[in-house]
N, CA, C and O atoms as a Tripos MOL2 file, in Angstrom:
@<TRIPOS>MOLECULE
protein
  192   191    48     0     0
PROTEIN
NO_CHARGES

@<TRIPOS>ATOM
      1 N         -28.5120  -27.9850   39.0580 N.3       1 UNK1
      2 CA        -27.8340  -29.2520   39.0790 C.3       1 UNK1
      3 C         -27.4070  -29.6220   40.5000 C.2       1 UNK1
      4 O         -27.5870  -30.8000   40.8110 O.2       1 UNK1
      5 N         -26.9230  -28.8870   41.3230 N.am      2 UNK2
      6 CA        -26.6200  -29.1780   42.5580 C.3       2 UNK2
      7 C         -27.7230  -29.2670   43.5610 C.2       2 UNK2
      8 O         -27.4930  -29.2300   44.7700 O.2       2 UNK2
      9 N         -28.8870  -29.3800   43.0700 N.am      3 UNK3
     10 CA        -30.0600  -29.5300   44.2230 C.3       3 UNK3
     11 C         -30.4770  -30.6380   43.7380 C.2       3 UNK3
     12 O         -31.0910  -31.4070   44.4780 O.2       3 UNK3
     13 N         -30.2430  -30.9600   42.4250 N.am      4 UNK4
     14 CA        -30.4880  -32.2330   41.6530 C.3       4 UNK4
     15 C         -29.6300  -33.4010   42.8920 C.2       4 UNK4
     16 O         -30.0140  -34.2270   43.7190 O.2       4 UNK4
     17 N         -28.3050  -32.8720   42.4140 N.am      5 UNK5
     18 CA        -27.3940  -34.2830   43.2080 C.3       5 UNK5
     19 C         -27.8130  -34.0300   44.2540 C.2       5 UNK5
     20 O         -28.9310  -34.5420   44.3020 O.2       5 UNK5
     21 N         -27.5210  -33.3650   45.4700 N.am      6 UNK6
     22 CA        -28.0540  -33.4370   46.7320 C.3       6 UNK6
     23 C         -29.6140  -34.0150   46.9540 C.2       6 UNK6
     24 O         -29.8640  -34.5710   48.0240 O.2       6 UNK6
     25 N         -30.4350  -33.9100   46.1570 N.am      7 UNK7
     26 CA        -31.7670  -34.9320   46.2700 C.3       7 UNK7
     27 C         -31.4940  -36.2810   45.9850 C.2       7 UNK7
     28 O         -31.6140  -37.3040   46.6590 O.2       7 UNK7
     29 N         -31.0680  -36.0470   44.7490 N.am      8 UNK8
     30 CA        -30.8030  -38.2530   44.4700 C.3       8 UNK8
     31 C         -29.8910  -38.5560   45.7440 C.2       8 UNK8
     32 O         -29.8560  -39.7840   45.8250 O.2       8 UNK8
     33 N         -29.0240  -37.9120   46.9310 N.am      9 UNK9
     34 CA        -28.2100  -38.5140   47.4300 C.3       9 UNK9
     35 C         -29.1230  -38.6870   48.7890 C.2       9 UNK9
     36 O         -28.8390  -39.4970   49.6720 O.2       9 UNK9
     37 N         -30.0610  -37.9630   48.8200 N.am     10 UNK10
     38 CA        -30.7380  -37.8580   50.1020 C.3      10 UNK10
     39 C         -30.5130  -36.9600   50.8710 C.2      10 UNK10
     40 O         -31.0780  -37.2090   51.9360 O.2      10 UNK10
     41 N         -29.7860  -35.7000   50.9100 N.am     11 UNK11
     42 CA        -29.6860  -34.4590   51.4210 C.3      11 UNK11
     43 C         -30.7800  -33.7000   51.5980 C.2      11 UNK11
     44 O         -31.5000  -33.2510   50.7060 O.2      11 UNK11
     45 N         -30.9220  -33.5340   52.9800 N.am     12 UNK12
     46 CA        -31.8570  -32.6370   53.2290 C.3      12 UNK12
     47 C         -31.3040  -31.0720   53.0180 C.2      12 UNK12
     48 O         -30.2790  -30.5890   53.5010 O.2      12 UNK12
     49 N         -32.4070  -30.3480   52.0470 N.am     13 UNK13
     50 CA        -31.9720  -29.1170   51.6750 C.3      13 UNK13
     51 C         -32.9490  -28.0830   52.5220 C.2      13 UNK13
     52 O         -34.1590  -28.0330   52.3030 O.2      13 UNK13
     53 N         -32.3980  -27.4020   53.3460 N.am     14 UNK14
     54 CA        -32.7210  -26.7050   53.8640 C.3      14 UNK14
     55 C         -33.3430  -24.9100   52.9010 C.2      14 UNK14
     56 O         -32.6990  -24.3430   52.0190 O.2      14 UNK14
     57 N         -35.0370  -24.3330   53.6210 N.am     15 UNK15
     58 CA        -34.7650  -23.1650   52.6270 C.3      15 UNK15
     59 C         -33.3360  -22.1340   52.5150 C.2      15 UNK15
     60 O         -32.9580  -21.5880   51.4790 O.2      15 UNK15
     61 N         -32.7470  -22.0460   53.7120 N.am     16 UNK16
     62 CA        -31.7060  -21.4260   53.4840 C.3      16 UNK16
     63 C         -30.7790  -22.0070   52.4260 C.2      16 UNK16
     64 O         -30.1920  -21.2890   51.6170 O.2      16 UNK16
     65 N         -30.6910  -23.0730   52.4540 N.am     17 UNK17
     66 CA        -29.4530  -23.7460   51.6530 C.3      17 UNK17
     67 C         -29.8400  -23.2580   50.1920 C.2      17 UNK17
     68 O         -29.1150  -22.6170   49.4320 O.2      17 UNK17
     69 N         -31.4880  -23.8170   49.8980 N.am     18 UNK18
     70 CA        -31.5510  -23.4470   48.5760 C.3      18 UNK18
     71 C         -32.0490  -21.8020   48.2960 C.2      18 UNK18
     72 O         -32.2150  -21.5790   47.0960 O.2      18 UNK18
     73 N         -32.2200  -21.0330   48.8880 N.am     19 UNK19
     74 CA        -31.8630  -19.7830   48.4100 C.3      19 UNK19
     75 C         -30.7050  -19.6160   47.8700 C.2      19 UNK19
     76 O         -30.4710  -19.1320   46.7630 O.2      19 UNK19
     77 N         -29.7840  -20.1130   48.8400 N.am     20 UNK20
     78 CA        -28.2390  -19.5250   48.7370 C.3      20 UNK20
     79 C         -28.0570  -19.9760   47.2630 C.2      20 UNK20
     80 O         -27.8310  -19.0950   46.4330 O.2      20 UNK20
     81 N         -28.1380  -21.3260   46.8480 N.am     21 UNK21
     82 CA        -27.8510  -22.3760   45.7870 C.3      21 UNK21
     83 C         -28.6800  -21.4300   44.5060 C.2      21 UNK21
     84 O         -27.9630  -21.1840   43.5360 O.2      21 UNK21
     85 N         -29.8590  -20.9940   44.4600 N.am     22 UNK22
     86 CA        -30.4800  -20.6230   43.4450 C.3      22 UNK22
     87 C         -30.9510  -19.5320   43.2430 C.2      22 UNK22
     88 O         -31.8800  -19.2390   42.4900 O.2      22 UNK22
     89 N         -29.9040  -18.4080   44.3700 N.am     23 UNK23
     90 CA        -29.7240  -17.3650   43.9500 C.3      23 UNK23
     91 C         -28.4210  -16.7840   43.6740 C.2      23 UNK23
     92 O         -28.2440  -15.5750   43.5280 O.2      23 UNK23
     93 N         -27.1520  -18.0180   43.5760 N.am     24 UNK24
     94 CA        -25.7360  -17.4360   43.0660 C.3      24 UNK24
     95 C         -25.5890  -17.8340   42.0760 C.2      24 UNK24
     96 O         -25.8630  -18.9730   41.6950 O.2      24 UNK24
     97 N         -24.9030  -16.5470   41.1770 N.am     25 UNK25
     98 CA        -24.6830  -16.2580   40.2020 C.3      25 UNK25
     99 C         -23.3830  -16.5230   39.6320 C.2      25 UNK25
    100 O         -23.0620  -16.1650   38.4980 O.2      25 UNK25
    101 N         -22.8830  -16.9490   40.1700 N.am     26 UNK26
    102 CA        -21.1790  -17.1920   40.4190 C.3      26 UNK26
    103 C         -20.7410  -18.7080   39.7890 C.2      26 UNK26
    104 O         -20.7600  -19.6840   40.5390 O.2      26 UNK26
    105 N         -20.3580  -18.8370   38.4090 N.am     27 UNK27
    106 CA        -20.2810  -20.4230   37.9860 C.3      27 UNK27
    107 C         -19.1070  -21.0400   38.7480 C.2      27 UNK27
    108 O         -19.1960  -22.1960   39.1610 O.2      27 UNK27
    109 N         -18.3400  -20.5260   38.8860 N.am     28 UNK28
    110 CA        -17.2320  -21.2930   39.4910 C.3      28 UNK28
    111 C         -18.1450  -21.7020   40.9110 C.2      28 UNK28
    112 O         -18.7040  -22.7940   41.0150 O.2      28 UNK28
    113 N         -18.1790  -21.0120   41.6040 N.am     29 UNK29
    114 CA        -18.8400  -21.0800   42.9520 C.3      29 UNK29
    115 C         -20.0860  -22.3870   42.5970 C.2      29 UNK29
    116 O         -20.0280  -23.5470   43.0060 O.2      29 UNK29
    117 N         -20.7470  -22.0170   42.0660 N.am     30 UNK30
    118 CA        -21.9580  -22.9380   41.6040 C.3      30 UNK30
    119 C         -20.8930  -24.8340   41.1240 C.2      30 UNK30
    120 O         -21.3840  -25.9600   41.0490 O.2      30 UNK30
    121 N         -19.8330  -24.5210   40.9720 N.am     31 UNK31
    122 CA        -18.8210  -25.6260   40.4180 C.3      31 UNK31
    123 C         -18.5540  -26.1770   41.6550 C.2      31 UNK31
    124 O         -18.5890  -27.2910   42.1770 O.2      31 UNK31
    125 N         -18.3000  -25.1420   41.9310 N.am     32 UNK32
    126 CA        -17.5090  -26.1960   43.5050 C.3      32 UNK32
    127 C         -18.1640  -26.8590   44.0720 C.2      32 UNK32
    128 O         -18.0480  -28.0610   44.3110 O.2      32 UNK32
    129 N         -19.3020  -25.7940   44.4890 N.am     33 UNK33
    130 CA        -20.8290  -26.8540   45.1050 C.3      33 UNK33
    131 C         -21.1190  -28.0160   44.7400 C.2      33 UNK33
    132 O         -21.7730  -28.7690   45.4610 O.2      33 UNK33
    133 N         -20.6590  -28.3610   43.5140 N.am     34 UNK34
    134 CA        -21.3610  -29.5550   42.6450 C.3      34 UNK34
    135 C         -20.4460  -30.7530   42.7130 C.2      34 UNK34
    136 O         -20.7040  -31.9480   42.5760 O.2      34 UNK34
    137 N         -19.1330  -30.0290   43.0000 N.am     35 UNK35
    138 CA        -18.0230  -31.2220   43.1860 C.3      35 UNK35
    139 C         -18.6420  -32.1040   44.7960 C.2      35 UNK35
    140 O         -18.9440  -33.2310   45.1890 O.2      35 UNK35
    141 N         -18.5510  -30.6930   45.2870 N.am     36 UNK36
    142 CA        -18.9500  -31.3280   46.8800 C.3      36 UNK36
    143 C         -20.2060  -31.5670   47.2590 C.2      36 UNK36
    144 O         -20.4460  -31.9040   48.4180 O.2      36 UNK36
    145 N         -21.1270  -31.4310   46.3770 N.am     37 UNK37
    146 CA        -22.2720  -32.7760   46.7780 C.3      37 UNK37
    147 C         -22.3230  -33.7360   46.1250 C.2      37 UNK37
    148 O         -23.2400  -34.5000   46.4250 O.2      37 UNK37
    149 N         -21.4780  -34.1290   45.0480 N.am     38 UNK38
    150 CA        -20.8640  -35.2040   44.2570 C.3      38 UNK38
    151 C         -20.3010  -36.2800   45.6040 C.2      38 UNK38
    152 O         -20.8530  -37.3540   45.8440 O.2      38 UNK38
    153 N         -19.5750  -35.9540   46.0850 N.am     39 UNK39
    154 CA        -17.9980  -36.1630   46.8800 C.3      39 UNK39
    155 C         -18.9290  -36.3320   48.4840 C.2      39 UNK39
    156 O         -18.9140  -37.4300   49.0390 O.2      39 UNK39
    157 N         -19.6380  -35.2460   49.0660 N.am     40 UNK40
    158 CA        -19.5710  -35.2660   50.0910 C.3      40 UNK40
    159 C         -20.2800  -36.5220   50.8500 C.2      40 UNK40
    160 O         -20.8840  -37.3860   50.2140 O.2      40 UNK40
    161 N         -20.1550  -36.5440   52.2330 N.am     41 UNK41
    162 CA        -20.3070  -37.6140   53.1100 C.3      41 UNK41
    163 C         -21.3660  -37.0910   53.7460 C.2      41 UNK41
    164 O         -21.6530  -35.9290   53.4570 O.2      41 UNK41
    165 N         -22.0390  -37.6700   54.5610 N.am     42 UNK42
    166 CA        -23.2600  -37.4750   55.6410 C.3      42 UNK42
    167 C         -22.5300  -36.8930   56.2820 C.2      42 UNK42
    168 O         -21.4170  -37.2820   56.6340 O.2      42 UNK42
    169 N         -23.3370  -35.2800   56.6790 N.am     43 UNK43
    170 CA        -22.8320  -34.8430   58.0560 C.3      43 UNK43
    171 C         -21.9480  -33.3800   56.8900 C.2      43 UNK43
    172 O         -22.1820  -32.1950   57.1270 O.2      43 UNK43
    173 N         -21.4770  -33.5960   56.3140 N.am     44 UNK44
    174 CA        -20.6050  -32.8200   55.5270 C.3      44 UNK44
    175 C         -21.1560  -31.5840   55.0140 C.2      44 UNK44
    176 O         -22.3220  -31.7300   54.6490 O.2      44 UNK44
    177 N         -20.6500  -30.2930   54.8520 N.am     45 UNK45
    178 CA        -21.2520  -29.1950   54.8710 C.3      45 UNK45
    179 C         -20.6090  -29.0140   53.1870 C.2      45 UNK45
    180 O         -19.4640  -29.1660   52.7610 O.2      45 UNK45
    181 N         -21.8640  -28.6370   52.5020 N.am     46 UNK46
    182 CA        -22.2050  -28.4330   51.3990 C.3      46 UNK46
    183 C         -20.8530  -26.7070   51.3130 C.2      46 UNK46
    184 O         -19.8790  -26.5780   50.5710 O.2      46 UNK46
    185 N         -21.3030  -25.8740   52.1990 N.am     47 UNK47
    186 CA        -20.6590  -24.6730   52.4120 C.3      47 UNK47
    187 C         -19.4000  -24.4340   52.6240 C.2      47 UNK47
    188 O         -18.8010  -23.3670   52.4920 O.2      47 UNK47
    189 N         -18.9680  -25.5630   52.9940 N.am     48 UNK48
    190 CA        -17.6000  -25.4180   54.2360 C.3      48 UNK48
    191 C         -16.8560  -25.3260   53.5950 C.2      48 UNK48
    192 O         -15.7020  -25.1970   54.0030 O.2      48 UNK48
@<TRIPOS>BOND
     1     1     2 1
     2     2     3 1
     3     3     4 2
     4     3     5 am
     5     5     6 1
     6     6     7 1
     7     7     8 2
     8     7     9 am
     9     9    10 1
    10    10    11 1
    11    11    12 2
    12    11    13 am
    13    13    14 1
    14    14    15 1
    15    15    16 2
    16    15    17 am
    17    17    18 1
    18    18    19 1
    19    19    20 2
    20    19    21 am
    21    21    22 1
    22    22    23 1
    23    23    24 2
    24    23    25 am
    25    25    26 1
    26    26    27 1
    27    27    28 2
    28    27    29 am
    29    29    30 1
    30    30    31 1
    31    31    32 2
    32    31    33 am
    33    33    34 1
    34    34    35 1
    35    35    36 2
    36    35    37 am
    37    37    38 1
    38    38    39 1
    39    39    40 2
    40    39    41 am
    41    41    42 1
    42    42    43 1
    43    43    44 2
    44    43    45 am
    45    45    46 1
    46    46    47 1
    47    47    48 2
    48    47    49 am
    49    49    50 1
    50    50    51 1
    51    51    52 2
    52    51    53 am
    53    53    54 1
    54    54    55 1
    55    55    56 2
    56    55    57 am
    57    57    58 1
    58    58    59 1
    59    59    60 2
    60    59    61 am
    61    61    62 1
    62    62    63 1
    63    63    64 2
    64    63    65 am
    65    65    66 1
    66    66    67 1
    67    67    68 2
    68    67    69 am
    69    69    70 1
    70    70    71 1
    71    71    72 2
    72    71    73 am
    73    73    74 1
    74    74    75 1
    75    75    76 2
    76    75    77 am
    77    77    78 1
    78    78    79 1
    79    79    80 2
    80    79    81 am
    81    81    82 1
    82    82    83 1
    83    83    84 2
    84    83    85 am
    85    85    86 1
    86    86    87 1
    87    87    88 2
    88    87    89 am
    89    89    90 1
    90    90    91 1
    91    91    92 2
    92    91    93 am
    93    93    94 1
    94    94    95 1
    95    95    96 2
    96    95    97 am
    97    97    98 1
    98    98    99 1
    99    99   100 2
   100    99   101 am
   101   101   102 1
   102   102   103 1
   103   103   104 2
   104   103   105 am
   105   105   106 1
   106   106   107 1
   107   107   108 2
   108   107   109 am
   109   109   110 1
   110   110   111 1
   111   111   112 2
   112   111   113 am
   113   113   114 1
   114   114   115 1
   115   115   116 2
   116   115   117 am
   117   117   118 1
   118   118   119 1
   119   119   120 2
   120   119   121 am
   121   121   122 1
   122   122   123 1
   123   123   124 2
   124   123   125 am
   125   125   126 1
   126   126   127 1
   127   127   128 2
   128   127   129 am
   129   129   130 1
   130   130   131 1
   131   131   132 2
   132   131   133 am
   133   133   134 1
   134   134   135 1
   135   135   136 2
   136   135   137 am
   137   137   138 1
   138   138   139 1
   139   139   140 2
   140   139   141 am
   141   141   142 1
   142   142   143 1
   143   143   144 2
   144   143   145 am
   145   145   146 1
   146   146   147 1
   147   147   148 2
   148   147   149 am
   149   149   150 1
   150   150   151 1
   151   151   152 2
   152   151   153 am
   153   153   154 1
   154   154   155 1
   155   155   156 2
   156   155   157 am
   157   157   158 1
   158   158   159 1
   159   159   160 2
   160   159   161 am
   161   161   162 1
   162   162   163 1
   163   163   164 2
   164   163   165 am
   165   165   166 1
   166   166   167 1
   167   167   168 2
   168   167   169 am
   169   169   170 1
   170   170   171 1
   171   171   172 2
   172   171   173 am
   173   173   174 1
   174   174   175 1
   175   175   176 2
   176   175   177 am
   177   177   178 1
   178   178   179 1
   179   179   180 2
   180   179   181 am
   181   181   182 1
   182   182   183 1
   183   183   184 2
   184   183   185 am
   185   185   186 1
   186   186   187 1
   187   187   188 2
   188   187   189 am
   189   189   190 1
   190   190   191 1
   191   191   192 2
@<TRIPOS>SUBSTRUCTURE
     1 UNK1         2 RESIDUE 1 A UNK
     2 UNK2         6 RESIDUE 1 A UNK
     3 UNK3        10 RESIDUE 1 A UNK
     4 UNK4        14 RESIDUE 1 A UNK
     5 UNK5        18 RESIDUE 1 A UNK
     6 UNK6        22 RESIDUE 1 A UNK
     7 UNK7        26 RESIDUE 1 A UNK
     8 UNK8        30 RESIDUE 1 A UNK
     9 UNK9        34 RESIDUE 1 A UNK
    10 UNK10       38 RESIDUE 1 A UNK
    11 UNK11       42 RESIDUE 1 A UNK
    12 UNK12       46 RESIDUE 1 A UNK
    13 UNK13       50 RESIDUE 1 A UNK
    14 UNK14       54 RESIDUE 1 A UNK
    15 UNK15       58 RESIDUE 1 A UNK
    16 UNK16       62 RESIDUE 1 A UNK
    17 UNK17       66 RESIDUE 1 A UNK
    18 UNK18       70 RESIDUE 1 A UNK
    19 UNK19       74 RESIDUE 1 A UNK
    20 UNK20       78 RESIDUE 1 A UNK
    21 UNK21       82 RESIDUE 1 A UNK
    22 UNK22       86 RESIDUE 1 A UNK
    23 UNK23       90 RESIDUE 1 A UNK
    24 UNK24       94 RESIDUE 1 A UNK
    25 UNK25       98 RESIDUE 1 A UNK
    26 UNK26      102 RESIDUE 1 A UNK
    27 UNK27      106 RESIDUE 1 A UNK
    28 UNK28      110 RESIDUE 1 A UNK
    29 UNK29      114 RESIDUE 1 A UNK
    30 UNK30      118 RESIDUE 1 A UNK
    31 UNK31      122 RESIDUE 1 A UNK
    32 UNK32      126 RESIDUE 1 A UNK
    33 UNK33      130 RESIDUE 1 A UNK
    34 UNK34      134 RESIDUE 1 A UNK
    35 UNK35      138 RESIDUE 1 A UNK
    36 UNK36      142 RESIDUE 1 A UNK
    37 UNK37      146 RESIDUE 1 A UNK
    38 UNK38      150 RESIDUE 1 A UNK
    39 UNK39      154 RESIDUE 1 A UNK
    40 UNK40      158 RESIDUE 1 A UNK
    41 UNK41      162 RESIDUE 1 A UNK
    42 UNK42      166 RESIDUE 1 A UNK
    43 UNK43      170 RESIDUE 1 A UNK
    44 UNK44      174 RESIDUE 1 A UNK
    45 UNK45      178 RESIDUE 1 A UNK
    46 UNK46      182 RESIDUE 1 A UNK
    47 UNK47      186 RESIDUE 1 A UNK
    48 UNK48      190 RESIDUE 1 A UNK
């Protein structure tokens, strides 16, 4: 789901990014991510 939103928004996903993204196992973690590519702005770190 979070590579989902970050594509419809136009985020370039880097392979690092999506390893990280679709190899954690962690739902909360996987939650947060999703708030903040919901939310985030250009320039804004998916990670941070």
């Amino acid at each position: 789901m979070v590579l989902r939103v970050l594509d419809r928004r136009g985020v370039v996903v880097t392979d690092e990014m999506r390893g990280r993204i679709t190899g954690c196992e962690d739902v909360e973690q996987l939650e947060r991510w999703l708030e903040r590519a919901v939310r985030m702005d250009v320039g804004d770190s998916l990670f941070g």
